[in-house]
N, C-alpha and C positions, 0 to 999 in steps of 0.2 A: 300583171301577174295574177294569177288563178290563186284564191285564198285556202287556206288549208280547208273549211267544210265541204268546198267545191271540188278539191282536188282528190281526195280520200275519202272513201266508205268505210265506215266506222261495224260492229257488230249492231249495234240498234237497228244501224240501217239496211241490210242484210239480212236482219230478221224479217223487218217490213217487206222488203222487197220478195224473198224468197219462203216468206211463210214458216221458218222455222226457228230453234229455240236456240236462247241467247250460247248456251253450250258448241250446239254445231254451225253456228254461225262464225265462232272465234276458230271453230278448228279448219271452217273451211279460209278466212283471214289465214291462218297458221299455213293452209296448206299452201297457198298461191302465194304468201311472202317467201317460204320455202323455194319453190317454185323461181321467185323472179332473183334471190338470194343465190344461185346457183347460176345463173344467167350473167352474174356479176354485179345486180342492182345492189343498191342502200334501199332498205328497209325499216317500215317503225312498226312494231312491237302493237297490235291492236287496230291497223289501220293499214286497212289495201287499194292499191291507187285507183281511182273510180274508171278510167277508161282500161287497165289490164282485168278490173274485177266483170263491166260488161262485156269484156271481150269473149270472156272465158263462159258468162251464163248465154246458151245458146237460145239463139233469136232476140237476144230482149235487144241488140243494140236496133232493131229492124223494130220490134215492137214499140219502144220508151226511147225519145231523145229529147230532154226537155229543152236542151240548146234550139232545136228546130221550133218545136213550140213556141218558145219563147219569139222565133224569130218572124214568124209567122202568124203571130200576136192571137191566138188560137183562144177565143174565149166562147163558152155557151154559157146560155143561163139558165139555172132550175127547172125555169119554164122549160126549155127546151129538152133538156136532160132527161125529163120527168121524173123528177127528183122527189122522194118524199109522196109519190102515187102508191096507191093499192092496187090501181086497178094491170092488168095483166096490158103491156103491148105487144103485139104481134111483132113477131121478125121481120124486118123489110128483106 
């Protein structure tokens, strides 16, 4: 069974995710409980289900899946990254 932090995005997360403030983050949560509330789903009050909330932000399921990541054991390192450089890299 998928634990509740996994299953649900919360507003904090939302903000991170979408860059905006704790405000219209809960009103977009309000919207899409709304939304799946009218579909006939249960609903909690501050938390929207994490695969109807990617579904709904377009592209990000194609951009961010960290299920695959994870599966795919995806790791770079600093070095790699160039993490913490000043200097400028060119576009490959």
């Amino acid at each position: 069974m998928v634990g509740m932090k996994d299953a649900f995005v919360d507003a904090k997360e939302v903000c991170r995710i979408l860059g905006v403030g704790t405000t219209k983050a809960y009103a977009i949560i309000r919207e899409y409980n709304k939304e799946l509330a009218e579909k006939g789903f249960l609903t909690i009050r501050g938390r929207c289900p994490r695969r109807y909330f990617e579904s709904k932000i377009y592209g990000y399921d194609d951009i961010y899946n960290p299920a695959m990541d994870l599966e795919k054991g995806i790791r770079i390192s600093a070095k790699e990254s160039n993490a913490g450089t000043k200097e400028k890299v060119p576009p490959v």
